[in-house]
ZAFI-335250 format. One record per residue (C-alpha): x, y, z; residue in one letter. Coordinates in pm, 1 decimal, padded with zeros to 6 digits. Example, Ala and Ser with C-alpha at 12.3 -4.5 7.8 and 13.67 -1.06 7.14 Angstrom:
+----------+----------+----------+-----+
:        x :        y :        z : res :
+----------+----------+----------+-----+
:  01230.0 : -00450.0 :  00780.0 :   A :
:  01367.0 : -00106.0 :  00714.0 :   S :
+----------+----------+----------+-----+
REM end
This chain:
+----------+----------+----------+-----+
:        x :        y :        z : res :
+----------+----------+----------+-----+
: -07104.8 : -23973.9 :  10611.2 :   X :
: -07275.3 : -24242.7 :  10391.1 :   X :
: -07200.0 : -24521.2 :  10684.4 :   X :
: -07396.2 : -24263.8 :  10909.8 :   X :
: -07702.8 : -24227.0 :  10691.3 :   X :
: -07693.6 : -24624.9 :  10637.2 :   X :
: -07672.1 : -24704.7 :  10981.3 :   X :
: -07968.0 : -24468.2 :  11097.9 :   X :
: -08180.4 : -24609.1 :  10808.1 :   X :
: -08099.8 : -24981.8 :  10952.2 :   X :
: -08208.1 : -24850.5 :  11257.4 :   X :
: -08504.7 : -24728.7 :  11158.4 :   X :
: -08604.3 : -25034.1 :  10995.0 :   X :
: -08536.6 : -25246.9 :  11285.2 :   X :
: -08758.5 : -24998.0 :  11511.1 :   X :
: -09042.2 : -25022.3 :  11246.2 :   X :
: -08987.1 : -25399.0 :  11208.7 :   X :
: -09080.5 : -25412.0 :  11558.5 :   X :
: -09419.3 : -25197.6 :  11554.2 :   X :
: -09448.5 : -25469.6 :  11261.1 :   X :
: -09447.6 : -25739.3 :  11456.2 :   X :
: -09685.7 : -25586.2 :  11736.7 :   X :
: -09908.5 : -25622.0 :  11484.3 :   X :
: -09884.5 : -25957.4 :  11380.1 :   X :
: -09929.2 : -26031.2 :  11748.1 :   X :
: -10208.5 : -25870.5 :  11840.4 :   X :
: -10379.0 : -25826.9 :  11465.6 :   X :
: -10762.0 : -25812.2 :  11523.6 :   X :
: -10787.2 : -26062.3 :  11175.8 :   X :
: -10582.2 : -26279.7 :  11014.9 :   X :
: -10521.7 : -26031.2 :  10694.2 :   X :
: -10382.7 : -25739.7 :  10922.1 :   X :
: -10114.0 : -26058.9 :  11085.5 :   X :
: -10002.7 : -26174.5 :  10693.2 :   X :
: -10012.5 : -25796.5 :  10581.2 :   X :
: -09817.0 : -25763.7 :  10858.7 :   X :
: -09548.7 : -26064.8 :  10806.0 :   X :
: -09499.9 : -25971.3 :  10483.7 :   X :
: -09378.3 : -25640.1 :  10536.5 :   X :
: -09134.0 : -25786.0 :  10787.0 :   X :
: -08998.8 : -26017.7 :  10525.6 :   X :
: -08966.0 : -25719.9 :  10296.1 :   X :
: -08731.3 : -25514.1 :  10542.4 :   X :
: -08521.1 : -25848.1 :  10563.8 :   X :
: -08453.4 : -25848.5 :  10256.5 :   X :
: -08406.6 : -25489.1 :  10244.5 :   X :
: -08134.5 : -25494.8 :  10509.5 :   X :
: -08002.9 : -25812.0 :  10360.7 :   X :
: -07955.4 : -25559.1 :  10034.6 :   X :
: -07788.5 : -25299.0 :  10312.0 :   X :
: -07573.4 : -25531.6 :  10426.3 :   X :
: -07463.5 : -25650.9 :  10069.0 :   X :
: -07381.7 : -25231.7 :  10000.4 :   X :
: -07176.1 : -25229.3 :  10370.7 :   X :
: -07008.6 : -25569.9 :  10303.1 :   X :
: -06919.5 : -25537.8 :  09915.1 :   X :
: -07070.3 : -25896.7 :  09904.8 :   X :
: -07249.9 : -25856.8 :  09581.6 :   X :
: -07389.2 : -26278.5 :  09624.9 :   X :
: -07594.9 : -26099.2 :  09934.0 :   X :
: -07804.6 : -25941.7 :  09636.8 :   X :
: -07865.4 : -26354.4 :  09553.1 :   X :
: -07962.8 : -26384.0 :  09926.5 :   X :
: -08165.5 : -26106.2 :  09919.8 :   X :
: -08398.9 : -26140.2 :  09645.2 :   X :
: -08477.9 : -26540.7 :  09650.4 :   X :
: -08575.0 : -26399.5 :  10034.8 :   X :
: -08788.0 : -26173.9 :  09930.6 :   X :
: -08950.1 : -26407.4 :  09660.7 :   X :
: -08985.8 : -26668.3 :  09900.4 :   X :
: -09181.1 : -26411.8 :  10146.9 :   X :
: -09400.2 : -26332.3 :  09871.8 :   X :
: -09504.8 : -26681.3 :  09775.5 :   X :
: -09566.6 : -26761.3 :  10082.4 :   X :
: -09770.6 : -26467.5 :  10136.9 :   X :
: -09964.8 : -26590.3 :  09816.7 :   X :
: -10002.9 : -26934.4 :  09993.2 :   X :
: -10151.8 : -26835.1 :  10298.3 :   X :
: -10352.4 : -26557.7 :  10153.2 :   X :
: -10495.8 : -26801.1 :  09937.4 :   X :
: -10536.5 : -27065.9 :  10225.2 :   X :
: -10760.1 : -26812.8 :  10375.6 :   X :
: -10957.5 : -26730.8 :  10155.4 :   X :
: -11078.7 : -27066.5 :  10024.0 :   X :
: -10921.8 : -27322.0 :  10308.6 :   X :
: -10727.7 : -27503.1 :  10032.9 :   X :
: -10415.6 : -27461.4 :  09879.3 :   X :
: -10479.9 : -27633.7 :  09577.4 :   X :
+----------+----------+----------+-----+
REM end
C-alpha cells in the first residue's frame, strides 16, 4: 500500500516538474524562470529524499540536502545577479 501512495506522489511530482519547466521556458521575466528553477531543484531533492525512503539508503538524505542547498545558493546568486548585475 505505502509503495502505491509513494509511487503516485513521484508521479505527481514529475508531472508538476514538467508544468515547472514550461515555465522556465516561456517565463514572461526573468524572476518567474528562477522562481521557477528553484522549485524544480526542490522536487529533486524531494524525490532524491523518496528514493532514500524506497532504497533504505539513508547517505541519499546526504545527497539530498547538499542538493537542495546548492539550489538555493544558487538561487541567491542569480537573484542577486539580477537585481544589481554583480555578484559581489
Amino acid at each position: 500500500m505505502m509503495e502505491t501512495v509513494f509511487l503516485g506522489f513521484i508521479i505527481f511530482l514529475g508531472v508538476t516538474m514538467f508544468v515547472c519547466l514550461y515555465r522556465a521556458y516561456a517565463g514572461p521575466t526573468a524572476a518567474d524562470r528562477v522562481v521557477a528553477i528553484d522549485v524544480i531543484s526542490t522536487k529533486i531533492a524531494v524525490l532524491i529524499a523518496f528514493l532514500a525512503i524506497q532504497t533504505g539508503q539513508e547517505s541519499f538524505i546526504d545527497v539530498a540536502l547538499v542538493y537542495a542547498m546548492m539550489g538555493f545558493i544558487a538561487t541567491i546568486a542569480v537573484s542577486k545577479y539580477l537585481e544589481k548585475g554583480k555578484l559581489y
